[in-house]
N, C-alpha and C positions, 0 to 999 in steps of 0.2 A: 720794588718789593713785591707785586703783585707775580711779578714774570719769575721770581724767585720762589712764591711759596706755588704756584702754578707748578714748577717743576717738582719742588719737594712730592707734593702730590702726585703727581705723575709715577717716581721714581716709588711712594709707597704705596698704590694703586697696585702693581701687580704681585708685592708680597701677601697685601692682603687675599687677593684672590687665589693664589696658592695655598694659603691657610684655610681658606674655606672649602676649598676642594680637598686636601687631606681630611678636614673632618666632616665632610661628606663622605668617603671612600672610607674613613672609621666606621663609621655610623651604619653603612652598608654591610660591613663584614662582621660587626657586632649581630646586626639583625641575621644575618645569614647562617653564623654561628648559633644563636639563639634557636631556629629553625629547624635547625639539624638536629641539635638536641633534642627540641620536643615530637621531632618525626620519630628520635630512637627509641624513647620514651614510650610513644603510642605501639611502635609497632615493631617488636624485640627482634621479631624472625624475618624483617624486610633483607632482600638481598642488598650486596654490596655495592650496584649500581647507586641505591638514593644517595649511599654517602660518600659516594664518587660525586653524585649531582652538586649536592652541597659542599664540597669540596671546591666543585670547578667553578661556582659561584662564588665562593669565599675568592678565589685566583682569580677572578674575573672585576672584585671589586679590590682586589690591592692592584691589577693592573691598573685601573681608573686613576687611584691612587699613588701610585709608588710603591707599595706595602708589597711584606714578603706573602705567601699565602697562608693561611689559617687552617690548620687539618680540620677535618670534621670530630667533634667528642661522639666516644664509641657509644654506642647502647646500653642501656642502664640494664644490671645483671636482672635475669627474673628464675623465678621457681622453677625447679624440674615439673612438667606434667605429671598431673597423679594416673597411677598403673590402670589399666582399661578395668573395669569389673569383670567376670570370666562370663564368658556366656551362658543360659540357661540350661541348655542342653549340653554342657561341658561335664568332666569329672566333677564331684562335689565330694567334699569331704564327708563321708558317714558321720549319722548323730549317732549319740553316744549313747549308750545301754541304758534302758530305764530304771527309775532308782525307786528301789524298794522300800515300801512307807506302809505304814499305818494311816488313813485316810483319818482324818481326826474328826470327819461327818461320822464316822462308823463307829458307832457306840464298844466300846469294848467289853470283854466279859465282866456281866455284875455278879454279886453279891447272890443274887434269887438265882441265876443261873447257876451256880456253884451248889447250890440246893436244889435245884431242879433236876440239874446230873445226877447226882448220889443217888435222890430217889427214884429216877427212874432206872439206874443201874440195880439198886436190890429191888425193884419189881421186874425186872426181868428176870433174876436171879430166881426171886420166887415160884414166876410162875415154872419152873418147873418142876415144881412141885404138885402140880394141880393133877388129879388122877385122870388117867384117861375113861371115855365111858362110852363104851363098847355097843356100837349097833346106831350111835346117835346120829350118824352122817355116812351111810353106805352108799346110798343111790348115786348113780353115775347119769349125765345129762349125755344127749347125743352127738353133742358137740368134743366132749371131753374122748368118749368112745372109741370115736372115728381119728380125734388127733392121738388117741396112742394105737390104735394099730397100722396110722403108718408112720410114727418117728420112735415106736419103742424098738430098742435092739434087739435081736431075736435070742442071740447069744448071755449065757452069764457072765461068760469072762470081758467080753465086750462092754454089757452094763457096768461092770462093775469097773472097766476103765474108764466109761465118762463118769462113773460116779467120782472117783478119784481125783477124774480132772476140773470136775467140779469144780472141788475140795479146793487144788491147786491153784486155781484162775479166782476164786475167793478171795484166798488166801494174797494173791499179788493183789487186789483192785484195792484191798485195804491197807495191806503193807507201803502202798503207793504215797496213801496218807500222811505215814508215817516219815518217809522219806521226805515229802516235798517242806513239813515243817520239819525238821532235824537237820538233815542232811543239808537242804537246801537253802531256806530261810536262815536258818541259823549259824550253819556254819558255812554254805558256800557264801551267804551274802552276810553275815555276820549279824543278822537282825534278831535279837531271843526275844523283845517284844513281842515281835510278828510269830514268831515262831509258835511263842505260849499262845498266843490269842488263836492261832490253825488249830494247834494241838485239842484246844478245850472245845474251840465249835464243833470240832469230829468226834470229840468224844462222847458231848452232846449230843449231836445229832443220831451216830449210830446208837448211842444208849434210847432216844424217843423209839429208834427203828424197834432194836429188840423186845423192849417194853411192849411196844405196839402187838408185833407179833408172837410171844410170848399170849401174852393176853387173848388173843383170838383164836391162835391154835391150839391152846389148850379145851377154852369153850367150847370151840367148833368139834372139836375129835373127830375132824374126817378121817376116813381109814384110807391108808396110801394104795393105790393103782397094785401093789404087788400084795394084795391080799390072796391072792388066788395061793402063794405058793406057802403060806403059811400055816400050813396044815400038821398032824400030828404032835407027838411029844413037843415039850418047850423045850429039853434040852438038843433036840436035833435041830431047831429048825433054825434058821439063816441069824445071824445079829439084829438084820435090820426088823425082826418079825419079833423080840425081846423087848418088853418095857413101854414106855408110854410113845418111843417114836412111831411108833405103829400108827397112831390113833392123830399125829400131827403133820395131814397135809395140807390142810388148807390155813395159812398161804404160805408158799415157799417162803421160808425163810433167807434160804439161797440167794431167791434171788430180790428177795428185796434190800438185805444187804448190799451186793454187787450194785445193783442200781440207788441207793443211798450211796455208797462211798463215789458211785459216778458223778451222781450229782452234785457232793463235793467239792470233788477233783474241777467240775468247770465252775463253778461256784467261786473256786479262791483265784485258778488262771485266768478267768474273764476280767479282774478287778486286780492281780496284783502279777506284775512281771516275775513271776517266778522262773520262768527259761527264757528271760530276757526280753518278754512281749511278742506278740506277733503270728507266725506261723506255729513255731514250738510249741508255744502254750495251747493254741488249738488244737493241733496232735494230742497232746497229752489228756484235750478233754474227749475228743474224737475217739482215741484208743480206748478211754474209759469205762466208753458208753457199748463200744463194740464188745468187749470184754463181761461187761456186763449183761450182754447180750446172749453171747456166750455159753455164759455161768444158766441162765433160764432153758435155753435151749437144752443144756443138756443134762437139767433136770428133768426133764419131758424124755427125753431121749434113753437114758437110766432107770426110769418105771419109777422114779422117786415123787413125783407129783403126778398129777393131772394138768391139762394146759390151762385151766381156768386158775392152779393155782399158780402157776408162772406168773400169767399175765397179771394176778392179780396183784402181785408179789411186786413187779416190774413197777405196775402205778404207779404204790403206794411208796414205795422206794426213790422212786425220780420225782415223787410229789414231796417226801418229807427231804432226800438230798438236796433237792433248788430253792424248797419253801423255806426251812428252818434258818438256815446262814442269809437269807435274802430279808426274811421278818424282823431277826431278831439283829444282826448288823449290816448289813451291803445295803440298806437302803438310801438313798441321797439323801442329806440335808441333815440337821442337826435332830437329836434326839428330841424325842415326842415328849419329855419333861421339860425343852426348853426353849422348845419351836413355841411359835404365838400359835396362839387360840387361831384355828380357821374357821369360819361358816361352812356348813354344808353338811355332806351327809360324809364318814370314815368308817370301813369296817376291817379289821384286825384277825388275825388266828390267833389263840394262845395257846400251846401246844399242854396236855395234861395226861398224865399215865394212861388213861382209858383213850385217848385219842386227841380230842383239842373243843376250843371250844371259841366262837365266831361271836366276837366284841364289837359291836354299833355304835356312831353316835350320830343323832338327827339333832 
């Protein structure tokens, strides 16, 4: 019995040791498999070498085995890379045209404004009315002198084309105005908003001009530079030597319009893309001011003033063009009704027929 179950034994001694060695050589080509996987897993773009290696290890553990060989599983799909950024100094697409607004800091036209226009519109109306008074402002300083005898023309027909061209280049710096809210705001950009609000500051502001000067030239009754040729009968003598313009050169009026409607003109470009920001709109305030330039010059030029009254004209012009639209709306920040209370010291212009008057508070 003993030599009998001794054999039994013997005889299933080497099945079992076969069975263990298959699943060992399982067990091997499982792990092997598993391995490959998580190599394609980690690393999507490895060449085809690693899964030839695991491969020849899966083949290597069914030769052990018996087993057919195990392919290696391919690599787990991944994302396309996202597109490189384009470099700094590449083409860039242009930004897009600035968009035309109403800054809703910028107080719009009120109520007192709308009353403030009217009347300073028939005070300038009136004053020309005021009589001229003859003899009240003759004397000439040296300075005035000397700059007309060397920029007055010698010729009449001469004077009387820069007078003309005066007249002309006036005539565009305010026309200008008119354009940039009508034409421009309104219907190139389709804003009538903006449009009305241009319209009424300019209206504004050249009605303070006129008023202004109105008011002075009449009081003043300087006698203009071309008294000399005013002589004889009143019906012979020149237009310009007829009626009370005689008696209104001090201060060009000329030119302190030209330079109000100047200082408009960069007044609204500086603060709203009307030629689309940028260069344009500086041209436009650039050209304005040359123009206005211009326009003084060759009142000087034309025996229509004195240079004192150019320059004087010029100031006063480029003080009420930048001051008025800057005071009363271009200022940053919320209206002064609904701004908090600051500490400190504020002072103000408030612009008034006769001139303005300078508001404090400590």
């Amino acid at each position: 019995m003993d030599r009998r179950a001794a054999a039994r034994r013997e005889r299933r001694s080497p099945s079992r040791r076969l069975r263990a060695r298959r699943l060992a050589s399982v067990a091997l080509a499982a792990a092997a498999l598993l391995g490959a996987t998580a190599a394609g897993a980690e690393q999507p773009a490895a060449p085809p070498g690693g899964a030839a290696g695991a491969g020849s290890s899966a083949r290597g553990a069914g030769k052990a085995g018996a087993l057919r060989p195990v392919a290696a599983a391919p690599p787990l799909a991944t994302a396309p890379p996202l597109a490189a950024a384009p470099p700094a100094g590449g083409p860039q697409r242009p930004s897009p045209a600035r968009h035309l607004a109403w800054d809703p800091r910028w107080p719009r036209f009120r109520v007192g404004e709308y009353v403030a226009t009217g009347v300073l519109a028939a005070t300038a109306f009136a004053t020309l009315a005021i009589p001229p008074a003859e003899g009240r402002w003759t004397g000439v300083s040296g300075f005035d002198r000397s700059a007309r005898d060397v920029m007055r023309i010698g010729s009449d027909r001469n004077r009387e084309f820069a007078r003309d061209a005066s007249d002309l280049l006036l005539a565009l710096t305010t026309n200008h105005l008119a354009v940039d809210a009508l034409l421009v705001a309104w219907w190139g950009h389709g804003r009538g908003s903006v449009a009305w609000q241009l319209a009424m500051i300019d209206i504004e502001t050249l009605a303070l001009n006129a008023a202004m000067n109105g008011v002075v030239a009449g009081f003043a009754s300087r006698e203009r530079p071309y008294r000399a040729q005013c002589g004889g009968p009143e019906e012979l003598q020149d237009r310009d030597c007829r009626g009370s313009k005689r008696y209104r050169s001090f201060y060009s009026g000329h030119s302190s319009t030209a330079f109000t409607a100047a200082g408009l003109t960069c007044s609204h470009h500086a603060r709203l893309p009307l030629y689309g920001g940028g260069a344009a709109d500086a041209l436009a305030c650039g050209a304005s001011l040359a123009t206005a330039a211009a326009v003084a010059t060759l009142r000087v030029v034309s025996d229509q003033h004195f240079a004192t009254d150019a320059l004087t004209g010029a100031a006063l012009g480029t003080l009420t063009g930048f001051g008025v639209p800057w005071l009363l709306h271009y200022r940053d920040g919320a209206p002064e009704a609904d701004a908090p209370r600051r500490e400190g010291v504020s002072i103000r212009f408030v612009p008034a027929p006769l001139g303005g008057y300078l508001v404090g508070r400590f």
